[in-house]
BAFI-3210 file (N, C-alpha, C; in Angstrom, 3 decimals, decimal comma, padded with zeros to 6 digits):
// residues 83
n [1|2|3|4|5|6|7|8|9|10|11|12|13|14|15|16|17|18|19|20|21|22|23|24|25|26|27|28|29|30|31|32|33|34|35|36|37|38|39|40|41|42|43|44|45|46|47|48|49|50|51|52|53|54|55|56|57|58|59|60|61|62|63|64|65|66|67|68|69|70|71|72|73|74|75|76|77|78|79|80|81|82|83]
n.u [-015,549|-013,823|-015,306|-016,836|-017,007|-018,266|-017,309|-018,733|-020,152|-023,377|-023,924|-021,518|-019,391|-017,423|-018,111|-020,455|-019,235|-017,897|-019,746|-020,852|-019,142|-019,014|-021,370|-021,972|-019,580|-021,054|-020,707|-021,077|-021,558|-022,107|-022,732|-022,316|-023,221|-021,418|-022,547|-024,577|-024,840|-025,060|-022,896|-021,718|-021,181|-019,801|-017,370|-016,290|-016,324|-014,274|-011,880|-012,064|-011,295|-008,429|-007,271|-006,932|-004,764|-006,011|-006,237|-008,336|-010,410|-013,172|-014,139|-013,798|-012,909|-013,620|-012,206|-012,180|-009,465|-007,949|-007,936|-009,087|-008,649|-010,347|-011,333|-010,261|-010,393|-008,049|-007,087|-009,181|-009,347|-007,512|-007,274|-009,741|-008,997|-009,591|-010,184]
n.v [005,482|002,786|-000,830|-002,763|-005,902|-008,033|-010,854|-013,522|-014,640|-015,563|-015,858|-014,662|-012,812|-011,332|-010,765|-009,309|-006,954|-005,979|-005,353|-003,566|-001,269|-000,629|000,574|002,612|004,041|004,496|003,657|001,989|-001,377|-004,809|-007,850|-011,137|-014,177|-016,526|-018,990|-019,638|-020,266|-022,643|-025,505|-025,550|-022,513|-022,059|-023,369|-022,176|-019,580|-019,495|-020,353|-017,556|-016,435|-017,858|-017,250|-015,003|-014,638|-014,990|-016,990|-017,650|-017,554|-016,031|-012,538|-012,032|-009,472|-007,911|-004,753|-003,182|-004,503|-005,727|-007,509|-007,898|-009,550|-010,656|-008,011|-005,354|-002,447|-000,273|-001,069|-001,267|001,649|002,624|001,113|002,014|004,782|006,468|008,377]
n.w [-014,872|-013,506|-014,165|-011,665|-009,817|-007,256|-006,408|-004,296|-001,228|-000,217|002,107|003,748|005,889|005,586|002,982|002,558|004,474|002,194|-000,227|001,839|001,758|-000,878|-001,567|000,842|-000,631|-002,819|-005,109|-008,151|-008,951|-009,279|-008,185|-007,657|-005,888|-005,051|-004,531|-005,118|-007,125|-010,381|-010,897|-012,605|-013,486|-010,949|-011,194|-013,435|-012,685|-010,410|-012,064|-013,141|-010,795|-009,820|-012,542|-012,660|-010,500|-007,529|-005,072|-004,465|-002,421|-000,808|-000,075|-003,468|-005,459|-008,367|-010,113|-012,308|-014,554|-012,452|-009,204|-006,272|-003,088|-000,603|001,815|002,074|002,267|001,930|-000,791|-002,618|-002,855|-003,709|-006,623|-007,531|-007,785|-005,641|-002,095]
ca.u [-015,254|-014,173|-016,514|-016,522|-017,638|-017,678|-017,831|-019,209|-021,344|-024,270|-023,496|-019,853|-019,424|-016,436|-018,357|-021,490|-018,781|-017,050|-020,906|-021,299|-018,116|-019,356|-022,457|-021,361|-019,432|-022,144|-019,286|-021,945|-020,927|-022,655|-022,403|-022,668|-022,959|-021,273|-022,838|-025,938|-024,742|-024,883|-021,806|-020,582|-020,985|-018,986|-016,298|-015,810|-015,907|-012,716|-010,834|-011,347|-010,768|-007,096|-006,796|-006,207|-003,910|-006,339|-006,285|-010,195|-010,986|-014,183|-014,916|-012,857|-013,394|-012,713|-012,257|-011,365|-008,789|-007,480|-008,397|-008,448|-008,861|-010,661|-012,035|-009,295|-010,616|-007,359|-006,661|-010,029|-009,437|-006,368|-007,546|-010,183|-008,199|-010,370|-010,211]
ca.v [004,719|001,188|-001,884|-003,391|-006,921|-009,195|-012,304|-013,126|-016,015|-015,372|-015,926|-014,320|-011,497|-009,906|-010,452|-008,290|-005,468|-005,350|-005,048|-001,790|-000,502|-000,347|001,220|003,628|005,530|005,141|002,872|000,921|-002,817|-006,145|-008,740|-012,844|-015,139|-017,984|-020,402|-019,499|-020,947|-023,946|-026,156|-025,555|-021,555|-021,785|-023,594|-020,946|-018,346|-020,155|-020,200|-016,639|-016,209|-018,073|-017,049|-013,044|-014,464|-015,067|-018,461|-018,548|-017,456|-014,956|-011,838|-011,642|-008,336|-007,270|-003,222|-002,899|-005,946|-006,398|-008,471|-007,531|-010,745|-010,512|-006,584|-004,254|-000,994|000,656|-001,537|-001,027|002,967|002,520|000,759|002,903|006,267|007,542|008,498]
ca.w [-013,682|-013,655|-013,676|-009,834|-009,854|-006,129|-006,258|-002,840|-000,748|000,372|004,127|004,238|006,727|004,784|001,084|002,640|004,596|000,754|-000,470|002,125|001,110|-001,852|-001,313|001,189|-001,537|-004,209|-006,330|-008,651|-008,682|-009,752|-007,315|-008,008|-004,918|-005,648|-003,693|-006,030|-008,729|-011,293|-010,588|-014,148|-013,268|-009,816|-011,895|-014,551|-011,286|-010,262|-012,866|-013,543|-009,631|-010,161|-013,196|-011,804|-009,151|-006,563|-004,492|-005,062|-001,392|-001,150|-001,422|-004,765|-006,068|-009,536|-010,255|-013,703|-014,545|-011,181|-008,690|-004,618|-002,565|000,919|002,462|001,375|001,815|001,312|-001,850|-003,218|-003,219|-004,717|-008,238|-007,923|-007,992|-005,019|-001,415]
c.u [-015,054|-014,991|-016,016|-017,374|-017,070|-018,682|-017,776|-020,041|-021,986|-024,385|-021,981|-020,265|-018,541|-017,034|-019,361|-020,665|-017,690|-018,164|-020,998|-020,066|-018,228|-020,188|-022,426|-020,697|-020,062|-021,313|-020,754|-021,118|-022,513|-021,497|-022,838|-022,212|-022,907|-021,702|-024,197|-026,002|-024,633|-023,222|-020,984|-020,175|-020,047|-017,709|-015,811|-015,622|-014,459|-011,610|-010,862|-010,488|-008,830|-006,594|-006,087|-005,733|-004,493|-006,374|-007,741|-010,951|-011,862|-014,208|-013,513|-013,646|-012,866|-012,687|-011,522|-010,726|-008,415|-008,132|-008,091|-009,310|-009,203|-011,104|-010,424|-009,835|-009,907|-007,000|-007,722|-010,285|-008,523|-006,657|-008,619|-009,662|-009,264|-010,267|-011,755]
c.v [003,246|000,700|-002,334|-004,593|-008,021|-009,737|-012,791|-014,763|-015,273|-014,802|-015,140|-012,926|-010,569|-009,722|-009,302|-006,793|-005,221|-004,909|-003,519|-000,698|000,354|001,048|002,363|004,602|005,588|004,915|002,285|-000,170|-003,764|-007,019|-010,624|-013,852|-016,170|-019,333|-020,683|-020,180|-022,294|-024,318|-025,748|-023,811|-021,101|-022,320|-022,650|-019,822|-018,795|-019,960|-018,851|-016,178|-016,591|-017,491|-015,581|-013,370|-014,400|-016,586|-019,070|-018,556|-015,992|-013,867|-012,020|-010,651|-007,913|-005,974|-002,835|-004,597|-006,412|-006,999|-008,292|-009,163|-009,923|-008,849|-006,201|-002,702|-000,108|-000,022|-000,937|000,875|003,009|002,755|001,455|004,576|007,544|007,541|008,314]
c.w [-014,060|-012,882|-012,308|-009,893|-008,765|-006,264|-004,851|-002,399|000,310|001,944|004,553|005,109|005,707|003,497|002,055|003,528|002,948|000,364|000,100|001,850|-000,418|-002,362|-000,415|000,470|-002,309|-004,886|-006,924|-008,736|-008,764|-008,525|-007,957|-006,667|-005,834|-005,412|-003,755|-007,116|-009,066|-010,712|-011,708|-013,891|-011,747|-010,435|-012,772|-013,414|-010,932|-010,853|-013,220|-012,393|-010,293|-011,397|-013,296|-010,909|-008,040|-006,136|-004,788|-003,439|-001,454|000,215|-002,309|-005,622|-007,110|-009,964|-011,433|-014,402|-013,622|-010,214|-007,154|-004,026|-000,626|001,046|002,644|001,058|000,718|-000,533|-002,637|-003,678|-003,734|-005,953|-008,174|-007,972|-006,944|-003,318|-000,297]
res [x|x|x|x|x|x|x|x|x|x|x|x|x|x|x|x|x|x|x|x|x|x|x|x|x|x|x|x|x|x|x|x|x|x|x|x|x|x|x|x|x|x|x|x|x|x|x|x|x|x|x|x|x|x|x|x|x|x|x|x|x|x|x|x|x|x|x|x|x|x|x|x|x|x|x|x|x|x|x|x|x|x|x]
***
C-alpha cells in the first residue's frame, strides 16, 4: 500500500474530515499539524507542499508521490487504487 501522509492544522474542519476518511477505511497514514511546528519545520512543509504542485493550502495529502490538495474523497481512492 502506499505511504499517506496529511499535512493538516490542528483546527481545520476539512484536515480532520481527510483524517476520518482515512480512518474510516483503515488506510494507515501519519499526520503533521502544521501549525505545531518550529518555523524552520513549517517552511520545509511548504516547499515540499509547492514543490508537488500544491499552492500550500491545507489539508495537503500525500499518497505515494502525489499530492491531493483540500478533501478529495474521490481523488484520494483514485491514487490509492481502491473503492
Amino acid at each position: 500500500m502506499k505511504k499517506v501522509v496529511i499535512y493538516a492544522l490542528s483546527t481545520c474542519l476539512w484536515c480532520k474530515k481527510t483524517k476520518k476518511y482515512f480512518e474510516d477505511k483503515k488506510i494507515p497514514f501519519e499526520t503533521v499539524d502544521y501549525d505545531k511546528q518550529t518555523d524552520a519545520r513549517q517552511e520545509e512543509m511548504m516547499k515540499e507542499m509547492k514543490g508537488s504542485g500544491c499552492t500550500g493550502s491545507f489539508p495537503f495529502t500525500r499518497i505515494g508521490s502525489a499530492c491531493v490538495q483540500g478533501y478529495d474523497p474521490e481523488e484520494f481512492s483514485k491514487l490509492l487504487e481502491t473503492k
